[in-house]
Structures are given as structure tokens and as C-alpha cells.
Backbone as JSON Lines, residues from 0, in Angstrom:
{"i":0,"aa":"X","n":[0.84,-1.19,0.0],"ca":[0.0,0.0,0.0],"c":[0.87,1.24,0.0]}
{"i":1,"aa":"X","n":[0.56,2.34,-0.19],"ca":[1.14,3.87,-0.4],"c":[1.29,4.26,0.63]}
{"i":2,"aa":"X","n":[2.78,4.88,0.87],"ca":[3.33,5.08,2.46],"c":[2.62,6.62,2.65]}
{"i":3,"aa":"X","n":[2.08,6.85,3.55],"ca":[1.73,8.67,3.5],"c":[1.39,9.41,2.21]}
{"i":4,"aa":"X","n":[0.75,8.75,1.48],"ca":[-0.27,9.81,0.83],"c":[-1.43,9.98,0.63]}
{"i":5,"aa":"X","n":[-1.91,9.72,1.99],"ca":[-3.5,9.97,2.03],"c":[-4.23,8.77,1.91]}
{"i":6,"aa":"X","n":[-3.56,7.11,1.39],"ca":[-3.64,6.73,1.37],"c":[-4.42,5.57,2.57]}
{"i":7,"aa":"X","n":[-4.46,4.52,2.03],"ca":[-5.28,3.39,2.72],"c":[-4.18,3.2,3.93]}
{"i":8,"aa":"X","n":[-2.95,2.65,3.9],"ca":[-1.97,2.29,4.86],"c":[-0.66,3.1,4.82]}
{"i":9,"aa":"X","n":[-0.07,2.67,5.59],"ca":[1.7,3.3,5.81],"c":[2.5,2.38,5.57]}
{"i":10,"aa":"X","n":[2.46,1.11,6.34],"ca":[3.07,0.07,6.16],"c":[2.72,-1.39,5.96]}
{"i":11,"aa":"X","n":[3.27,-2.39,5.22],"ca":[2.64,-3.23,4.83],"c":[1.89,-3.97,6.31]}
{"i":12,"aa":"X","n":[0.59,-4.58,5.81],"ca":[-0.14,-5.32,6.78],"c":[0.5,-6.62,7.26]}
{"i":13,"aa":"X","n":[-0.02,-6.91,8.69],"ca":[0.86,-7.38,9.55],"c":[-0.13,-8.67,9.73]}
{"i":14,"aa":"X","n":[-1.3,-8.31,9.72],"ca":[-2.44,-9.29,10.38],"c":[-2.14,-9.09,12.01]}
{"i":15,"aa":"X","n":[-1.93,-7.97,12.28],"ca":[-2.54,-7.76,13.88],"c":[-3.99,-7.21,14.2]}
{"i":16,"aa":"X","n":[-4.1,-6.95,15.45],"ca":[-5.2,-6.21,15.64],"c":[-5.25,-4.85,15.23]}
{"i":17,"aa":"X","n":[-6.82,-4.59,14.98],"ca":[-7.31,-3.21,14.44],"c":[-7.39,-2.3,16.06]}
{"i":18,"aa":"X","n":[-7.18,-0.98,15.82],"ca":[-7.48,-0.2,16.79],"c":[-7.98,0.65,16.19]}
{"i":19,"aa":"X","n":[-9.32,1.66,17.02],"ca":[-9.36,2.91,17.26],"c":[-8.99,4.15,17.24]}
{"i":20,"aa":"X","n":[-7.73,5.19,17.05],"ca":[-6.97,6.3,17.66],"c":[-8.43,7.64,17.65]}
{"i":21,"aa":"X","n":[-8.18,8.08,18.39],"ca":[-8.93,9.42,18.38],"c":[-7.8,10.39,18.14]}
{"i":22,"aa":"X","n":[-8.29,11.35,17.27],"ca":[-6.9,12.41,16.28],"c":[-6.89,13.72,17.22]}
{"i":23,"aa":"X","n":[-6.26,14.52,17.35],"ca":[-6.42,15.96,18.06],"c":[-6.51,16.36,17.0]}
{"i":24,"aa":"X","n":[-7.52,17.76,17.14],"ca":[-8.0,18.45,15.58],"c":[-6.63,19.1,15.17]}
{"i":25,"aa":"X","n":[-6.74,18.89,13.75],"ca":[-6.09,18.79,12.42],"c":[-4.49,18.05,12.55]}
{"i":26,"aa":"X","n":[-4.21,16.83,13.16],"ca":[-3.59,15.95,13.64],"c":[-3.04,15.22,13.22]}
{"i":27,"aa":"X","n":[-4.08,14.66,11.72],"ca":[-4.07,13.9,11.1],"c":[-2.68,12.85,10.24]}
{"i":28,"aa":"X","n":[-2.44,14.42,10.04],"ca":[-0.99,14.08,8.32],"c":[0.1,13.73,9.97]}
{"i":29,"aa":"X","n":[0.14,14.77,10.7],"ca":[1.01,14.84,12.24],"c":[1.35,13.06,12.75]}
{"i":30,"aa":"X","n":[-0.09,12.02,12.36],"ca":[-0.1,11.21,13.54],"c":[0.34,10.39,12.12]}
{"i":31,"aa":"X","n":[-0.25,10.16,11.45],"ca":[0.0,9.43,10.04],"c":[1.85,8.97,10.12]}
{"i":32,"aa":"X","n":[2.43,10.33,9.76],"ca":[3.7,10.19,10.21],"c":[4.24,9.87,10.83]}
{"i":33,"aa":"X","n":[3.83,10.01,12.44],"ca":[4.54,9.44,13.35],"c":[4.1,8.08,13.7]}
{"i":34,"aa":"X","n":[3.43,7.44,13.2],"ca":[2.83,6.15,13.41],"c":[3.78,5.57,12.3]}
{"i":35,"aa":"X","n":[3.51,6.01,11.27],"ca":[4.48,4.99,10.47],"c":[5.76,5.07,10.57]}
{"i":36,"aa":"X","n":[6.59,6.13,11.36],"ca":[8.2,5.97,11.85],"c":[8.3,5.06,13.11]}
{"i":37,"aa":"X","n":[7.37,4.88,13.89],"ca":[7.11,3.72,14.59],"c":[6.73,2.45,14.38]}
{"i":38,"aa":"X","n":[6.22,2.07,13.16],"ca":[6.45,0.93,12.3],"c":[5.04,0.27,12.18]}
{"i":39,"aa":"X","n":[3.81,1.66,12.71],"ca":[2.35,0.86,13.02],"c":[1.49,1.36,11.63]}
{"i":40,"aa":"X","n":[1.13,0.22,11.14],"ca":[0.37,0.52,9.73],"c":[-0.97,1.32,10.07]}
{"i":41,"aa":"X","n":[-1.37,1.64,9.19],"ca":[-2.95,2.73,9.67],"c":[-4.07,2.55,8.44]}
{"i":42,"aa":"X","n":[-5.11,2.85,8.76],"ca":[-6.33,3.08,7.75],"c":[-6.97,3.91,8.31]}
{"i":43,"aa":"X","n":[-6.79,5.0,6.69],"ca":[-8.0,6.12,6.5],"c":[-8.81,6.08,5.46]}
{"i":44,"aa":"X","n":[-9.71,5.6,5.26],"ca":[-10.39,5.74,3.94],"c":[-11.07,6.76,4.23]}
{"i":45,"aa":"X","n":[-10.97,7.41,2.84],"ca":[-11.38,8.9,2.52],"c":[-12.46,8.75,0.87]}
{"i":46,"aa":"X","n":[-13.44,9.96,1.33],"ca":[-14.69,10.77,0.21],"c":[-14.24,11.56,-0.68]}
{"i":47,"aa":"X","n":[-14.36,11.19,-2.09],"ca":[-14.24,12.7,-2.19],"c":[-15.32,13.67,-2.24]}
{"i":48,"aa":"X","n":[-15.14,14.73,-1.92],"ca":[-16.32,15.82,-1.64],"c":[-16.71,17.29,-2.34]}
{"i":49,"aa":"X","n":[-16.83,17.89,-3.06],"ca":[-16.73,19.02,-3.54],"c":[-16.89,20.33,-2.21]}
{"i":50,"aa":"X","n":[-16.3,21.1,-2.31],"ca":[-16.15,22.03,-1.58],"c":[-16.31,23.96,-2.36]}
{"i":51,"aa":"X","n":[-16.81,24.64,-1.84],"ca":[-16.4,25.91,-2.86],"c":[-15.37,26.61,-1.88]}
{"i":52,"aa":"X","n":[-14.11,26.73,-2.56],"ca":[-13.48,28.2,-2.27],"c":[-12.82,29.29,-2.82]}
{"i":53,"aa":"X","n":[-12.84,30.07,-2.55],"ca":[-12.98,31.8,-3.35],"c":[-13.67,31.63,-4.7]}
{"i":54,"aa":"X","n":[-14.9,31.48,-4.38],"ca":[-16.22,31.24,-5.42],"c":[-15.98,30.2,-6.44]}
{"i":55,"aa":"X","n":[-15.34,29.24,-6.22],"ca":[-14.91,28.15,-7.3],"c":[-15.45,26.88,-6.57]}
{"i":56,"aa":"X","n":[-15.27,25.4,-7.24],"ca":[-15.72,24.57,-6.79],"c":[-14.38,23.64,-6.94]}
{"i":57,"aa":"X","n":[-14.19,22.72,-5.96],"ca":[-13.37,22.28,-5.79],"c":[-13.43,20.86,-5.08]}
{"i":58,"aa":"X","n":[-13.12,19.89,-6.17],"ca":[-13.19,18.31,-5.19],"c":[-11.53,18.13,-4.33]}
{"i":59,"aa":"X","n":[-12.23,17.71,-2.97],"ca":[-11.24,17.77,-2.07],"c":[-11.26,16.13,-1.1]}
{"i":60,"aa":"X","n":[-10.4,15.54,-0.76],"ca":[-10.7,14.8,-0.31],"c":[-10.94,14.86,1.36]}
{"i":61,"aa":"X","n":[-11.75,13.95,2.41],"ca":[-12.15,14.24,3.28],"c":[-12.46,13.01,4.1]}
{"i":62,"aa":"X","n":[-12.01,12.67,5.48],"ca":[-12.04,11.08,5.75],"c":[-13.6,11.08,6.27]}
{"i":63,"aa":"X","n":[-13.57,9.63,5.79],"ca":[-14.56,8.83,6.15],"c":[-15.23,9.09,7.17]}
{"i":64,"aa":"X","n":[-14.35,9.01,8.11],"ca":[-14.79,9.04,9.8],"c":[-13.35,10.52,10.15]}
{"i":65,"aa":"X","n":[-14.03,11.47,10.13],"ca":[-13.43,12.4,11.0],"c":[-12.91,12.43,11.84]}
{"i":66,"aa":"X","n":[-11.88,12.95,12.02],"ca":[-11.2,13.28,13.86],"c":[-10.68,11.36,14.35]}
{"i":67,"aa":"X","n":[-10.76,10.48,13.09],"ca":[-10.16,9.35,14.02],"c":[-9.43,8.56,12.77]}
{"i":68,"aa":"X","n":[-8.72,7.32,13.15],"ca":[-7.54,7.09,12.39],"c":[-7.76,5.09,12.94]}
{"i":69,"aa":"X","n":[-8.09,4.4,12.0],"ca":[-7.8,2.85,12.5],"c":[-5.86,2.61,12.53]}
{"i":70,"aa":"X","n":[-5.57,1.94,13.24],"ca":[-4.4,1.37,13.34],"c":[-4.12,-0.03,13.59]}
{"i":71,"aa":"X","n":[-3.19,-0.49,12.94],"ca":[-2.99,-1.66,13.27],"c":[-1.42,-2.36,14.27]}
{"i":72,"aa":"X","n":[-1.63,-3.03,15.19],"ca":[-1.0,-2.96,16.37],"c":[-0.47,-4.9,16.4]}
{"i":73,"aa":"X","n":[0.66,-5.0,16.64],"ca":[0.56,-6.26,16.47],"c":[1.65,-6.69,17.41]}
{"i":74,"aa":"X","n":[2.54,-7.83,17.47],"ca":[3.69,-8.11,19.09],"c":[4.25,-6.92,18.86]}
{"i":75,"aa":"X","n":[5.38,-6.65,17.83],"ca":[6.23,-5.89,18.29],"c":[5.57,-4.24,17.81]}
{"i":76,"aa":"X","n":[4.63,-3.99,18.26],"ca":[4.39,-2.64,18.14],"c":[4.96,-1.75,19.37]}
{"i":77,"aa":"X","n":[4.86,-0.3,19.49],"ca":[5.49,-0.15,20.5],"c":[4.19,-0.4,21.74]}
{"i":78,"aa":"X","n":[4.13,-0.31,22.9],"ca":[3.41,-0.19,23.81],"c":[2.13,1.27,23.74]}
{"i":79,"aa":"X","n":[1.32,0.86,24.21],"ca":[0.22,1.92,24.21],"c":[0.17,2.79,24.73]}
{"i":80,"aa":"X","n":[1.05,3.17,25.56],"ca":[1.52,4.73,26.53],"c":[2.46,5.56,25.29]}
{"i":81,"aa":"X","n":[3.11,4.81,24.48],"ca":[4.29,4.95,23.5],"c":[2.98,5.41,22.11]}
{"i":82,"aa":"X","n":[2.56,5.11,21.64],"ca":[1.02,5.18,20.82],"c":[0.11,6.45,20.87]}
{"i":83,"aa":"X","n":[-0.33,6.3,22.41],"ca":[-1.22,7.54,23.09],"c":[-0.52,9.12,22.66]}
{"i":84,"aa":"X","n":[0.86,8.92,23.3],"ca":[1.95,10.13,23.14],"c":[2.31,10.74,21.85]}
{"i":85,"aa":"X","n":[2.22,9.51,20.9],"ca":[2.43,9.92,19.59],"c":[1.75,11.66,18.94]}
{"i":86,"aa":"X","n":[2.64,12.56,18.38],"ca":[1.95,13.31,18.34],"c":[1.01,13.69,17.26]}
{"i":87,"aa":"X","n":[-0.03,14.22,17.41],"ca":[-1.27,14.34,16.77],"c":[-2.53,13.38,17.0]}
{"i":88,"aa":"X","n":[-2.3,12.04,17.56],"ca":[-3.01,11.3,18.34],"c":[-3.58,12.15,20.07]}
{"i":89,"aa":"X","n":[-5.07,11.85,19.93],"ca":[-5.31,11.98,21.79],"c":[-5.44,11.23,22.42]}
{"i":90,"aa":"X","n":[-6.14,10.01,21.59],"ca":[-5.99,9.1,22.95],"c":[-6.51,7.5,22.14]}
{"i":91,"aa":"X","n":[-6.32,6.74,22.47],"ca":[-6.91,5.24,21.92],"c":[-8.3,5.48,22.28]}
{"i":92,"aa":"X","n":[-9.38,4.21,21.48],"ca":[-10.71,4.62,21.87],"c":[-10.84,3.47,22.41]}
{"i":93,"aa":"X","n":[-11.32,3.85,23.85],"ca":[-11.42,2.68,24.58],"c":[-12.95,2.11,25.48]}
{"i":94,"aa":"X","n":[-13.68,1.32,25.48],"ca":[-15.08,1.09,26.1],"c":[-14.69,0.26,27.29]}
{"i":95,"aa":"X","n":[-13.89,0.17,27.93],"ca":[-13.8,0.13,29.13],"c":[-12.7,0.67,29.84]}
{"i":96,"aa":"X","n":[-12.24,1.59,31.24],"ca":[-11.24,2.2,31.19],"c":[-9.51,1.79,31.1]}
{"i":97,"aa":"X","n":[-8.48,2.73,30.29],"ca":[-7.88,1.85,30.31],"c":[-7.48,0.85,29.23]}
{"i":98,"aa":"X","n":[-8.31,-0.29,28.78],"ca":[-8.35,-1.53,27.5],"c":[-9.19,-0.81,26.39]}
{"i":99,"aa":"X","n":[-8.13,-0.44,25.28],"ca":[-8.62,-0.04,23.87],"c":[-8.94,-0.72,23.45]}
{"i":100,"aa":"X","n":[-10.05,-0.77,22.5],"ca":[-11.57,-1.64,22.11],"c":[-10.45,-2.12,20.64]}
{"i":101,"aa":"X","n":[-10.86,-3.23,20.35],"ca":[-10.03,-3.92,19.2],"c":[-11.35,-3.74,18.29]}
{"i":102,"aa":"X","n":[-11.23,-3.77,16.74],"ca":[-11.7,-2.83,15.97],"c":[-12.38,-4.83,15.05]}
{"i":103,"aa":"X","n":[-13.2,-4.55,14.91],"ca":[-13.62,-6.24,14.14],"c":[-12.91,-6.35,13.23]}
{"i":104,"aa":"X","n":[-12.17,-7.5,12.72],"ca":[-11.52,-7.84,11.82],"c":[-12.25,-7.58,10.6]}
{"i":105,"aa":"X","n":[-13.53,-7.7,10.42],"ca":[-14.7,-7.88,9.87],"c":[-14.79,-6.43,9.16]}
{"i":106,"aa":"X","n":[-14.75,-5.16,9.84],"ca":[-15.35,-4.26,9.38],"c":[-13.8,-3.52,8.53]}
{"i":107,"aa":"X","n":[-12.57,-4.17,9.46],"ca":[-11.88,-3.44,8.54],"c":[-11.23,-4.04,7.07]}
{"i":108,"aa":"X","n":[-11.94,-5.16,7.3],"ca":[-11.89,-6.11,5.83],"c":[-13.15,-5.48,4.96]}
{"i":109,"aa":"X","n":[-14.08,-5.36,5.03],"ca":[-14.92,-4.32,4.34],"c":[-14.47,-2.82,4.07]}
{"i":110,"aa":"X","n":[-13.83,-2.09,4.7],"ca":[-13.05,-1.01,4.35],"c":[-12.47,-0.83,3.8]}
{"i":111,"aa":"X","n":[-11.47,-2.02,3.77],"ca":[-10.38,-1.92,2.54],"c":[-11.4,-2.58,0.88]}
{"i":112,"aa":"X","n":[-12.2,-3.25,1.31],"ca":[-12.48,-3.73,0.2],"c":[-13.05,-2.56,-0.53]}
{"i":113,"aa":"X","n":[-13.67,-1.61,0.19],"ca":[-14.75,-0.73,-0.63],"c":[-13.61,0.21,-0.95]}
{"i":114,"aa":"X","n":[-12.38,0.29,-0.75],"ca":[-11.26,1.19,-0.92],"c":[-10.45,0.81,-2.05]}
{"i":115,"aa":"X","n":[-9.49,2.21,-2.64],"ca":[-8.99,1.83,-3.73],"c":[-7.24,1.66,-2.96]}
{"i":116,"aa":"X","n":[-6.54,2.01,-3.67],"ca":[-5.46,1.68,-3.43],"c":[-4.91,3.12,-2.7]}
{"i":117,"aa":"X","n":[-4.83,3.98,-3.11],"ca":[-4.82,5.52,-2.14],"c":[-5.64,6.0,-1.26]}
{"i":118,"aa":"X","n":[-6.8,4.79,-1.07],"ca":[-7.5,5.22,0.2],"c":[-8.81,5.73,0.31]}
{"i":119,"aa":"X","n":[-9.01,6.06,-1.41],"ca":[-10.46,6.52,-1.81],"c":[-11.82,5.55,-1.09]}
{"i":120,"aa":"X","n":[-12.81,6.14,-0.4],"ca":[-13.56,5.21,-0.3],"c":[-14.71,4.94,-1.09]}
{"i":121,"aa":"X","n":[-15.17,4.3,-2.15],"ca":[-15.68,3.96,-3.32],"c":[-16.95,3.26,-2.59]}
{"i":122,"aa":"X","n":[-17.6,2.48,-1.71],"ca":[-18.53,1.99,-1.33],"c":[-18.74,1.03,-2.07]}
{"i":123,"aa":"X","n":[-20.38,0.56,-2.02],"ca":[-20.39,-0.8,-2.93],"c":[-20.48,-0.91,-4.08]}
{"i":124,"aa":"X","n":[-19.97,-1.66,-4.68],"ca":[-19.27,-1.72,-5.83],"c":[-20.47,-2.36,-7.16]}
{"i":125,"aa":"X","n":[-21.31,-2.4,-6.29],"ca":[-22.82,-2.31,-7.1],"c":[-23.91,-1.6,-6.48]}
{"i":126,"aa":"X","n":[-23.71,-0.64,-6.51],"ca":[-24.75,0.43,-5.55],"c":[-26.1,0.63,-6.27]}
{"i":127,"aa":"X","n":[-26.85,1.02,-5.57],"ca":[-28.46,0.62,-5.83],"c":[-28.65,1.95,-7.04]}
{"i":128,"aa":"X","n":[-29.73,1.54,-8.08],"ca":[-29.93,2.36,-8.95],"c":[-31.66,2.36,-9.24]}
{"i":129,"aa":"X","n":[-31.36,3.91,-9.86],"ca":[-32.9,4.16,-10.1],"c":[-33.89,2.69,-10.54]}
{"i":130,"aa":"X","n":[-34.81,2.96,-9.97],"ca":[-35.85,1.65,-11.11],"c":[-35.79,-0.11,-10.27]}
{"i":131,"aa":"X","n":[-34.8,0.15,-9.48],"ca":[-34.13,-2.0,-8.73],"c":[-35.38,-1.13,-7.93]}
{"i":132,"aa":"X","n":[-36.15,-3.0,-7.87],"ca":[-36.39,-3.57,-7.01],"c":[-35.79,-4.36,-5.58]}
{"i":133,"aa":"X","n":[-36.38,-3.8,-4.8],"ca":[-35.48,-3.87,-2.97],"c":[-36.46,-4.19,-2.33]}
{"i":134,"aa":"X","n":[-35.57,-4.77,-1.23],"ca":[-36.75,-4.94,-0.18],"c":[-35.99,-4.78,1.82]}
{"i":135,"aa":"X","n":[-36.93,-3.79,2.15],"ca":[-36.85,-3.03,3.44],"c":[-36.56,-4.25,4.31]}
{"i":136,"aa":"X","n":[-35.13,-4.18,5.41],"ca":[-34.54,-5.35,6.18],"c":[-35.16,-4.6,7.61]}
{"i":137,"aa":"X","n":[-35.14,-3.52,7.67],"ca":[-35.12,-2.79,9.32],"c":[-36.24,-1.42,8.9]}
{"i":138,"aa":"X","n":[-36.27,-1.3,10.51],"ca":[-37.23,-0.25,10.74],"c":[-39.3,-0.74,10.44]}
{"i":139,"aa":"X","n":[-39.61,0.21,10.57],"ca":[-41.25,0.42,10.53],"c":[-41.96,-0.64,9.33]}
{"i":140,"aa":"X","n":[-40.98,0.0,7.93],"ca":[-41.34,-1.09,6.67],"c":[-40.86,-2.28,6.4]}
{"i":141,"aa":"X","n":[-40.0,-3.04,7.84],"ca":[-39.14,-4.14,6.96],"c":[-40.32,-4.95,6.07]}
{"i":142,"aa":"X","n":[-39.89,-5.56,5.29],"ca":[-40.41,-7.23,4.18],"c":[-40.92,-6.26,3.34]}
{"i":143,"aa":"X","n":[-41.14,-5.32,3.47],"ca":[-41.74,-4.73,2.2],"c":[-40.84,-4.11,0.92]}
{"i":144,"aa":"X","n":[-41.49,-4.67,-0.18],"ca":[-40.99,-4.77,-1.41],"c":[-41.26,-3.23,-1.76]}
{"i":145,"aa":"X","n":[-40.08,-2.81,-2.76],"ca":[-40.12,-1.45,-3.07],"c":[-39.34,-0.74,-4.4]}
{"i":146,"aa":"X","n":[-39.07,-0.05,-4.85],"ca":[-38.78,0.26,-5.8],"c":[-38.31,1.8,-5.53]}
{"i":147,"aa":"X","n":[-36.83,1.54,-6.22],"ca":[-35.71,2.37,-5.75],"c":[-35.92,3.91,-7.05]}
{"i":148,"aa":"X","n":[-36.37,5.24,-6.65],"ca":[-36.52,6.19,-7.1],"c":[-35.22,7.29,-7.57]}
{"i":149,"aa":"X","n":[-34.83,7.29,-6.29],"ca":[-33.6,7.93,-6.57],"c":[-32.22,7.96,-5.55]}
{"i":150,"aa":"X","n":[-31.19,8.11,-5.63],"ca":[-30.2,7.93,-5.11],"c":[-29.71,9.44,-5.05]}
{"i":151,"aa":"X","n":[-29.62,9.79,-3.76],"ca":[-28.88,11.56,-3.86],"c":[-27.43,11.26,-3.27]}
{"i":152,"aa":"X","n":[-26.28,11.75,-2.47],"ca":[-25.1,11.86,-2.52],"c":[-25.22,11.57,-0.86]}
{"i":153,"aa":"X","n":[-26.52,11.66,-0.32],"ca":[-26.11,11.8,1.27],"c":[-26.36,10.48,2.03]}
{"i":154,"aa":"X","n":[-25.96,9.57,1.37],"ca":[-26.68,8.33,2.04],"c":[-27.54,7.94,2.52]}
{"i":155,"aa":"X","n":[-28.63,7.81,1.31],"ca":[-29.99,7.89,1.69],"c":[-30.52,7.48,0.39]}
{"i":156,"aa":"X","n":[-31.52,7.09,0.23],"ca":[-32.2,6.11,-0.93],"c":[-33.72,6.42,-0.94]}
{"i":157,"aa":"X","n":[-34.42,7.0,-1.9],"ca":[-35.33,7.19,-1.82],"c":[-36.37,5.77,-3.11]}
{"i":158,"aa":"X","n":[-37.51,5.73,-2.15],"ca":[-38.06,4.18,-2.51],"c":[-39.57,4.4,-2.77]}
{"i":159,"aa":"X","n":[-40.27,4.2,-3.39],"ca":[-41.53,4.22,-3.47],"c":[-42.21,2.84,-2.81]}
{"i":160,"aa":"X","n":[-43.03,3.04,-2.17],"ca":[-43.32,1.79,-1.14],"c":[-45.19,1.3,-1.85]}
{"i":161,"aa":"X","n":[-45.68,0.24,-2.14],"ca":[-47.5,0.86,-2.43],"c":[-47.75,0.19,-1.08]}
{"i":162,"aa":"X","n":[-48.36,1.04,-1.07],"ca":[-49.5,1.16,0.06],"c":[-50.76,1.67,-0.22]}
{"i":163,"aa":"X","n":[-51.27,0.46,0.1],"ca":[-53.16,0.24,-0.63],"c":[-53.44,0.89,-1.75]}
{"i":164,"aa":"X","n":[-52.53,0.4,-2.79],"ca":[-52.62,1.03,-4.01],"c":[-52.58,2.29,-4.75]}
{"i":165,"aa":"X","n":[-51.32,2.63,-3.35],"ca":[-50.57,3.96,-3.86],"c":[-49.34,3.69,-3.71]}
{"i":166,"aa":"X","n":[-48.38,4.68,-4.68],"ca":[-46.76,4.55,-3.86],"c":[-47.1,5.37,-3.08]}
{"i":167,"aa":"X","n":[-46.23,5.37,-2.2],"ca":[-45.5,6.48,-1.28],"c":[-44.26,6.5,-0.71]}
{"i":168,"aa":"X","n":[-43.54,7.61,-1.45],"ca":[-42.52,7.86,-0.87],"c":[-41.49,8.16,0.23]}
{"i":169,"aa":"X","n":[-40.8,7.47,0.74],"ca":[-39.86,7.47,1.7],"c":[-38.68,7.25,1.66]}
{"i":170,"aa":"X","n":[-37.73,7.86,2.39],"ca":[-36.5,7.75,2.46],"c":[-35.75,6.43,3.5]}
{"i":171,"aa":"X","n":[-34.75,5.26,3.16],"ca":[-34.23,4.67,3.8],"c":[-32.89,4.84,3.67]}
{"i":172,"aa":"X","n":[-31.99,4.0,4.7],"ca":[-30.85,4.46,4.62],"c":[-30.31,2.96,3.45]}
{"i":173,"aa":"X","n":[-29.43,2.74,3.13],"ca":[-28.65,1.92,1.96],"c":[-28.84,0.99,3.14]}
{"i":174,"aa":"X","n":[-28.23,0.78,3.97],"ca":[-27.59,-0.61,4.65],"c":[-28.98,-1.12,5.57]}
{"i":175,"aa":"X","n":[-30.33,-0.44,4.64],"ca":[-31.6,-1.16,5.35],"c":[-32.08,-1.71,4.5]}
{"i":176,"aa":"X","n":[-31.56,-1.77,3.32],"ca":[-32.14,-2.4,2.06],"c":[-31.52,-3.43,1.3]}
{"i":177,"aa":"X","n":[-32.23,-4.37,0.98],"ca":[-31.38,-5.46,-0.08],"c":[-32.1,-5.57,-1.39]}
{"i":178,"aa":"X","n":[-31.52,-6.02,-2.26],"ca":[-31.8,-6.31,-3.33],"c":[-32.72,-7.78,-3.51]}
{"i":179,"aa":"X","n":[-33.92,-7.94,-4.33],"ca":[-34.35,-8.43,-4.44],"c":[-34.37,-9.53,-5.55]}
């Protein structure tokens, strides 16, 4: 993978555990660096986003998950007091005090998959389109069959649902819907 450029990793994968880092604001490129002179690989998958500045429009890239940084930690990493300190890092993310929460193997194997090689995050790689037939997994409408209207940029899926022999329109999120 691409050492520091915005990229997916720093250093080649180890098959250790995934971590958490929480970033101190604008930290980022700061911790990136110093993680990989310490020899700990990282994942950022990043959007790209359009932005306007000084009245122009401008695609910029922008992470996934803000303000935080996955890492990967394995025997010889350094110790987690050694990690924490790193600068541009604040702190490991931890759900009990103390023991930083290990990150599912699971989700960061889906991350990379929906990722390109610099880190872009591309999503699914057959994403729902005007006109598919779907059908609602969660919430108020699950089992109900539906028909996909439109797709806007904010993660969100708009579906025409019939109900007693009307559509009606509603919005679900992508990861409540499957394909039928």
C-alpha cells in the first residue's frame, strides 16, 4: 500500500489487531507520520467531496470518519503509553477504562475492500440504482418490497413503497435495504 499519501496504509499489513486512535484536531498528516516511523500501519479511507473556495468549486478529499484514524497494532508494536503520546493522536478509543476496544476484523476487511489503493472510499461496488427492485430489512417497513426512485449523494435512498394502491414515498438508509 502507499506510504503517506493519504492513502489506505503506511506500512505493509501485519495481520494484527485493528485499533481505534482518536486524532487531536487537524492531527491527522502529524499522527499518520509518526505512526508509520514507529512501524504501526494505519487506515484512513477517505470521500471525495466538492467544496467551494474563493467562489470556485473544488473536489477535495475528506475522511470517512473524522477526527479518528484505524491502526494496526501487532507483538512488536510499540506499547500503548508509547502510541497515546504519539503526536497528533489523543488518545486510543477505549469502552472500558484503560483496555482499547479492538476494531472487528470484519469491518476493517470491508473497508479496505470498498477502498482503492490511495485510500479513496468507493462503497459498494454495485450500488443501488434508479428503477431496482429492494426490499426493506429494518425499521417500521421491513419485508416490504419497493422500488428504488432515486439515489442523492447523502446516504440515503429514496423508494416508493404501495400502500393500498398507492406509492409512497420514503426515504431509507442503503444498509436497510437489499436487493431483491
Amino acid at each position: 500500500m502507499a506510504p503517506r499519501d493519504g492513502g489506505a496504509s503506511s506500512v505493509p499489513v501485519q495481520n494484527g489487531a485493528w485499533y481505534a486512535l482518536q486524532l487531536r484536531p487537524g492531527g491527522l498528516e502529524r499522527a499518520q507520520t509518526n505512526l508509520a516511523r514507529q512501524g504501526i500501519g494505519w487506515l484512513m479511507p477517505q470521500r471525495p467531496r466538492t467544496t467551494r473556495r474563493a467562489g470556485r468549486h473544488i473536489n477535495v478529499m475528506r475522511p470517512l470518519f473524522p477526527g479518528y484514524l484505524f491502526i494496526e497494532r501487532h507483538a512488536d508494536s510499540p506499547p500503548w503509553r508509547t502510541i497515546n503520546s504519539t503526536y497528533g493522536v489523543a488518545k486510543a478509543v477505549c469502552l472500558e477504562p484503560g483496555r482499547p476496544a479492538e476494531v472487528p476484523r470484519a469491518l476493517i476487511a470491508v473497508l479496505k475492500a470498498a477502498s482503492t489503493e490511495a485510500g479513496e472510499y468507493i462503497g459498494d461496488p454495485d450500488p443501488f440504482r434508479p428503477g431496482d427492485d429492494v426490499r426493506v430489512t429494518a425499521g417500521p417497513f421491513a419485508n416490504f418490497i419497493a422500488r428504488v426512485e432515486a439515489v442523492p449523494e447523502r446516504d440515503r435512498i429514496y423508494v416508493l413503497l404501495d400502500m393500498m394502491g398507492r406509492d409512497v414515498r420514503t426515504t431509507i438508509r442503503p444498509g436497510d435495504l437489499e436487493r431483491v
